[in-house]
TORTOR-913875 format. One record per residue (C-alpha): x, y, z. Coordinates in steps of 0.001 Angstrom, whole numbers, plus 500000, padded with zeros to 6 digits. Example, Ala and Ser with C-alpha at 12.3 -4.5 7.8 and 13.67 -1.06 7.14 Angstrom:
TORTOR-913875
512300495500507800;513670498940507140;
END
This chain:
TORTOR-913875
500000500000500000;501508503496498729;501384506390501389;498607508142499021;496499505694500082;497731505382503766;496674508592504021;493718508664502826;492337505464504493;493669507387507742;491267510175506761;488343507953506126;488209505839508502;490007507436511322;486926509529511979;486886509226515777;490026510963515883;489026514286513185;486951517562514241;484639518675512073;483512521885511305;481343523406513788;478455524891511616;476233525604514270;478927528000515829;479250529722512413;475395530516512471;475565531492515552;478503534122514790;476855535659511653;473586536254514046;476060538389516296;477362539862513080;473889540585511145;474850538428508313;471843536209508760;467899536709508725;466303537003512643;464633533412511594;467175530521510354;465207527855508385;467967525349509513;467704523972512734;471513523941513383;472266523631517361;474178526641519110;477675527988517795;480518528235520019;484017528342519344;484760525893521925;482255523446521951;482228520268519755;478571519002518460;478678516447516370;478541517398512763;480302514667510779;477366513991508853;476955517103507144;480355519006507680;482086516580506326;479292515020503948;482426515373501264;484389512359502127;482175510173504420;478175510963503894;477937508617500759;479522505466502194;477349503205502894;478328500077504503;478590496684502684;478569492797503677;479406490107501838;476884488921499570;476646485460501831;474980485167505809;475551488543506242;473925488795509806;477732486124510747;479931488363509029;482895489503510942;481979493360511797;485468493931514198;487418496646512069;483802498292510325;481612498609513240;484370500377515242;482284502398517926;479060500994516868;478944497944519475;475487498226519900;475137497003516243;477423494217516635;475472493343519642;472003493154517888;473617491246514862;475119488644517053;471596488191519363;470280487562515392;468159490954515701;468708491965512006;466068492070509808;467099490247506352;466913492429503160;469637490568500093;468354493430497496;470856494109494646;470503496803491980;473227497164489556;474042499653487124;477187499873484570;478894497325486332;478472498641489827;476296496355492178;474918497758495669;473437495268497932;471753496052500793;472117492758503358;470388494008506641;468569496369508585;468687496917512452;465615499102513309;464614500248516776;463363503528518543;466652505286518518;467769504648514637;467882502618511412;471050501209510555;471344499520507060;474414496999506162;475294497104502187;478056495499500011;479521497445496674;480825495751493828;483059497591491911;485303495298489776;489140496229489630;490683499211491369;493902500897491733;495264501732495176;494456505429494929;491200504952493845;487885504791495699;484055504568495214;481468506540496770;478376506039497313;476177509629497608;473629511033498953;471240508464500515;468220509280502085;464995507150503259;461829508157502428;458405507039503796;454428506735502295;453856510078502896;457640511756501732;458903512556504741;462708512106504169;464888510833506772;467433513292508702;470644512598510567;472275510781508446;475852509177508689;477318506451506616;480645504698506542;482544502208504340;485680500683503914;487379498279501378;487411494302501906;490872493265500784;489446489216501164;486158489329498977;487205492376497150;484220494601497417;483376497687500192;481518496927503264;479923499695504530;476827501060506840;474298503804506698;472797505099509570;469546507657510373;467590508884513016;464467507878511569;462708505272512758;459010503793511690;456235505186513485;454527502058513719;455503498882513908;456290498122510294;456802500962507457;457193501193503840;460297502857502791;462435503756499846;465628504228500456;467657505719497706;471216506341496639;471933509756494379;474957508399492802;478099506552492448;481355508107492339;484861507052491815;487467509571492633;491292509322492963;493962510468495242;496057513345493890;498992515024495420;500807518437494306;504332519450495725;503786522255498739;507142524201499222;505631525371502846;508180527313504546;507043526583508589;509220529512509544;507576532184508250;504524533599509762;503298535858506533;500946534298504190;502226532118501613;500170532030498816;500460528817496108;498946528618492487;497649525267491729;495815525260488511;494909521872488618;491696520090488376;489363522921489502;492148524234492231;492405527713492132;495041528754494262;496050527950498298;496952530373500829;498508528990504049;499686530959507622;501563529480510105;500908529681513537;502538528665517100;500527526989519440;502349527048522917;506151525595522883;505484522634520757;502544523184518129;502070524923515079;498506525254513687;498695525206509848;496005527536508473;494853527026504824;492586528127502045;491400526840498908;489974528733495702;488103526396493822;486997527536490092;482808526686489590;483455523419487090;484399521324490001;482580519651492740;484189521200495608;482787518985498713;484353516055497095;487802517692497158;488477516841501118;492396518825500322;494683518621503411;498152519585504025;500163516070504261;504101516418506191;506061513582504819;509085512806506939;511844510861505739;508819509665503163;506409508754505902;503263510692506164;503298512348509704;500708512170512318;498647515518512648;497588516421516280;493684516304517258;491551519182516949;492359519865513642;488789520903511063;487999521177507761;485599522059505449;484409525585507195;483042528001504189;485816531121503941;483846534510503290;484508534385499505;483250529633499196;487489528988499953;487643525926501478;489289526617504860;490982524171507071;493276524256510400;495651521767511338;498370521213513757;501369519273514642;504241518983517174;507192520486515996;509515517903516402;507780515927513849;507858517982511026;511813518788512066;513602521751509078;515113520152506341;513547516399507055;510497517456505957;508346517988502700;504485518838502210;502321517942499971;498496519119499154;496208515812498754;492729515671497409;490664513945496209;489385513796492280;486190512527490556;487053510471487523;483906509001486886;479917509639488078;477135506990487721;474174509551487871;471506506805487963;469518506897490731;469822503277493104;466175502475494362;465180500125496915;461354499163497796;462056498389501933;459474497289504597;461328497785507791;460142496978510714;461049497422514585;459109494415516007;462339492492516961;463424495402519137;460135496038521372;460657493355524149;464029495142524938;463232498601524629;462147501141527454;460705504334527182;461734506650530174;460389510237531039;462898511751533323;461856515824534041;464840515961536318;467409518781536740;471083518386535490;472096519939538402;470794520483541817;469165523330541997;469707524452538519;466754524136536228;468001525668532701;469181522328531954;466593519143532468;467423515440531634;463975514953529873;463669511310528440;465909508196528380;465405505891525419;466861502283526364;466693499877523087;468998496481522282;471616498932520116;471379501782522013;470867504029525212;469846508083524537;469460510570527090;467830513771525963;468537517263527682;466518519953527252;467915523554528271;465836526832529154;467358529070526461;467773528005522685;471245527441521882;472394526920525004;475884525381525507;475626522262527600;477683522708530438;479660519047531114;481736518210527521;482240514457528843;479096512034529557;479214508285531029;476002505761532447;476761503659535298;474782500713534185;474395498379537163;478193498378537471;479219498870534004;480421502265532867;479584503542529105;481178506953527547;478766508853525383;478731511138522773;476739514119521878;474870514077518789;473318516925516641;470672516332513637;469750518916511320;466048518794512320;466782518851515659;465101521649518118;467433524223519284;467046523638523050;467276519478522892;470342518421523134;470876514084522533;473428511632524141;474225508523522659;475768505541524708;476463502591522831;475145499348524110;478065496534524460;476857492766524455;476026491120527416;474642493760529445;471409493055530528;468569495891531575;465394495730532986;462980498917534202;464637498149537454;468280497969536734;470510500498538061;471120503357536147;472921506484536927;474012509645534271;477506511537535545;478573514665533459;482272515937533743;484754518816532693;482376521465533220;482675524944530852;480779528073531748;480447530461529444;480716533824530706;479354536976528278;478937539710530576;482984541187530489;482129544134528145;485632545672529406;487211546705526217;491301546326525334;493228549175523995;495427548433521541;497810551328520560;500216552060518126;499420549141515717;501633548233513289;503803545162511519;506141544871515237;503933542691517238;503044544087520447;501578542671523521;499681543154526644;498228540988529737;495134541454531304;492878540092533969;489645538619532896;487460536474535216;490575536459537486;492721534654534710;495706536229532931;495596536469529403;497526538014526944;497140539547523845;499258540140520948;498209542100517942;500098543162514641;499102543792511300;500551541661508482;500077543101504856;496591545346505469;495272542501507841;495215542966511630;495517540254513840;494525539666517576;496017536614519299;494780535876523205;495681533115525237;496860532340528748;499324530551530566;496335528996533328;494231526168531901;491471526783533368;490725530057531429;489037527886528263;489147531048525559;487705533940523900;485379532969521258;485322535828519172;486372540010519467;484885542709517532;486075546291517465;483619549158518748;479682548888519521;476556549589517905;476031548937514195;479584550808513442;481191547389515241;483748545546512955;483899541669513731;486920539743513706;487533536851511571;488583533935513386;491274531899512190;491419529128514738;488559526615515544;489008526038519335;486063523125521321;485094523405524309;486913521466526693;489565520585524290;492859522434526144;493569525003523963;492556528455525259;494719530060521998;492527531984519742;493144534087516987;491152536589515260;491877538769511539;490561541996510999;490586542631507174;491838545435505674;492765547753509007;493617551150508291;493642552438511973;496479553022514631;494603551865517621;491408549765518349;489308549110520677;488515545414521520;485302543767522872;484840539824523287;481282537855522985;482020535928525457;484735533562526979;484757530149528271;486225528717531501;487285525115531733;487093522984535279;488258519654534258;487483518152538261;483969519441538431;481217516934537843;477046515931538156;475749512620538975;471936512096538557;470077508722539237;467847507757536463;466816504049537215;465190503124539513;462294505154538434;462423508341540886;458977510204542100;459906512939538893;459800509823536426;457572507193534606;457767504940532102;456117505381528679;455865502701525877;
END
């Protein structure tokens, strides 16, 4: 296996270990800004630079929303689902108690065949197993399958989607799963699921003479395929990171989701390791495709080092609609789910957040919390159930449907574990942020020019310190602080009122994720001195945590069916 493809099966099916785009966030920031109408027709979740909702399956719909999962064509309910269910025990679990509904439909067009093997359907989600036949392939190649979508009697289309697939050396075809929030309203529904297209694109790689040194822009012309041009910035994070800040010009013949471009460091000819947090695929002001990413220093060493831009490139389109007539049903799921209505407080004493329902099937436990305020930030970034004994980590999920004050958590269900109405149950939250928005305190910054200049000062009790220079006609504002538990500014604007001019940021800090560096651009600043205001900022206490029974039933709670 080349390192093209190393790399880009890292990128695929690493997904645990990527951050994604934080689109809610971003509509939340144009609000402050004006950009956007008083009413949003999407029903994105809050937007805050440092807190991480779950947006794989539409902010990075490019390289992942089309890949479906496959099985081999034979007994797929006994195939081997180690390396593709990774994270998705409860679906292993139903598979093994036999708790998959049976589907073998194949449709097949210009050589391609998608088969859909099984369906797992409960109250929580609908998770469909496919195979994809593809014939011969090169090592930098790869087939996509795009935009699915379920759709019932009456049209309603199916929302939260996520799909995943990955190529089956042994039988030589992809495996792959596609997974929604929608679930039949009855027992048994009539359904027509449908794929968009097929898509085989290619690895490419172009030659990036990145100089990490410098701290100015460094602009590259591409040409190539629908690539505009790149520009890239440099920045240090702490002693031993640098955050690599790019953005892509596409030209309007290509399909630019599909690109997924990232910076790759070779070392000694072995693709290097990027750090967490990195994101990509935010929208730039002008379509660019924008992405941050960072690494330790020591790995990308002066000298030992090259970079390359890799993306990806369609080279041929099946346009042909994939149909499939489905009757799914959740009949095999009702003996082991339980409905619970919860209507109990977070925290003690504190009712603008309120545990609301807890959805217990065979695949899957959710816990629903409801806040007071729309777009509230959940306060605990790290979620676990004590299930008589047994401790699960969740994970916070987002839908595009989804109201603005419900927020879900998703604990996956491992086998063996065995609950009743009575078992045990108890929800803990941990690392607590608090957002704080009522510092209105503005920062003087004087005598602006290319000589970076800094300044500390005391917010919330926590040092932090700013630096601010201009570079070409662009200011920037860096903050940070040496004490952890300051989490961040999330975003400065200079003056008040509708005369206010918002800063761009450059970084794309989560909540809870370490990093209280942020950096904001101010483009084209013609001034001296500024004045600086912040939204809001964050701050991070990584001991504090809330534990709230949930089974046995308490005197707030009942049980629905």
């Amino acid at each position: 296996m080349n390192n093209v493809e190393k790399a880009l099966k890292r990128k695929l099916n690493d997904d645990s270990k990527m951050a994604y785009p934080d689109f809610d966030e971003m509509w939340n920031r144009m609000e402050q800004t004006g950009h956007t109408a008083p009413t949003l027709t999407d029903t994105f979740d809050s937007f805050t630079p440092h807190r991480h909702r779950n947006w794989r399956k539409i902010a990075i719909a490019a390289s992942l929303s089309a890949l479906l999962v496959a099985v081999p064509v034979y007994a797929a309910i006994h195939y081997n689902w180690d390396n593709l269910l990774h994270g998705r025990s409860g679906i292993e679990t139903a598979l093994a108690q036999n708790l998959g509904q049976p589907l073998e439909q194949s449709v097949t067009r210009d050589g391609i065949k998608l088969t859909l093997h099984t369906a797992i359907v409960d109250e929580n989600r609908t998770v469909i197993l496919y195979s994809l036949e593809v014939g011969k392939r090169t090592d930098n190649e790869f087939w996509n399958v795009k935009g699915v979508s379920l759709k019932n009697a009456a049209g309603k289309s199916s929302e939260g989607e996520y799909s995943f697939q990955q190529w089956d050396e042994k039988n030589q075809r992809y495996n792959g799963y596609f997974e929604s929030d929608w679930t039949p309203q009855q027992e048994t529904e009539n359904v027509r699921l449908t794929v968009d297209h097929v898509e085989l694109t290619s690895v490419q790689e172009l030659d990036l003479p990145l100089d990490i040194k410098s701290p100015q822009t460094q602009t590259f012309k591409l040409d190539r395929n629908g690539l505009q041009d790149m520009k890239v910035q440099v920045f240090k994070q702490g002693k031993d990171k640098l955050m690599l800040s790019s953005a892509i010009t596409f030209d309007s013949s290509i399909p630019k989701e599909w690109d997924n471009p990232q910076i790759i460091a070779y070392k000694d000819g072995k693709p290097v390791n990027p750090q967490s947090g990195g994101t990509f695929g935010t929208p730039g002001e002008n379509g660019e495709y924008t992405a941050q990413q960072y690494f330790t220093k020591e790995d990308i060493p002066e000298g030992q080092t090259t970079f390359k831009l890799q993306y990806a490139q369609t080279e041929k389109s099946i346009h042909e609609p994939l149909k499939f007539d489905l009757q799914l049903s959740k009949k095999k799921m009702e003996s082991g789910t339980i409905k619970s209505v919860l209507n109990t407080p977070l925290e003690n004493g504190n009712p603008n957040f309120m545990l609301e329902q807890m959805i217990v099937t065979p695949t899957q436990i959710r816990v629903t919390i409801r806040s007071k305020e729309k777009f509230a930030m959940l306060p605990y970034q790290k979620y676990f159930l004590s299930v008589n004994g047994t401790t699960l980590e969740g994970s916070r999920w987002s839908s595009p449907d989804q109201e603005h004050d419900l927020n879900t958590i998703r604990f996956e269900r491992p086998a063996n574990l065995v609950i009743t109405k009575d078992t045990p149950i108890t929800f803990t939250g941990k690392y607590k942020v608090t957002t704080h928005s009522d510092d209105k305190t503005p920062q003087r910054l004087a005598d602006i020019s290319e000589q970076k200049q800094t300044l500390t000062t005391q917010i919330g009790g926590y040092p932090v310190k700013w630096t601010y220079y201009k570079q070409d006609s662009d200011l920037f504002v860096e903050t940070e602080s040496e004490d952890t538990h300051f989490g961040g500014i999330n975003q400065t604007h200079i003056g008040l009122g509708k005369e206010r001019i918002i800063g761009k940021p450059i970084t794309a800090n989560f909540a809870g994720d370490g990093n209280n560096k942020a950096v904001d651009v101010y483009k084209n600043f013609k001034g001296k001195e500024a004045s600086i205001y912040m939204f809001y900022y964050t701050t991070d206490d990584p001991e504090a945590e809330t534990t709230v029974p949930l089974q046995p039933l308490t005197s707030n709670s009942k049980v629905s069916k």
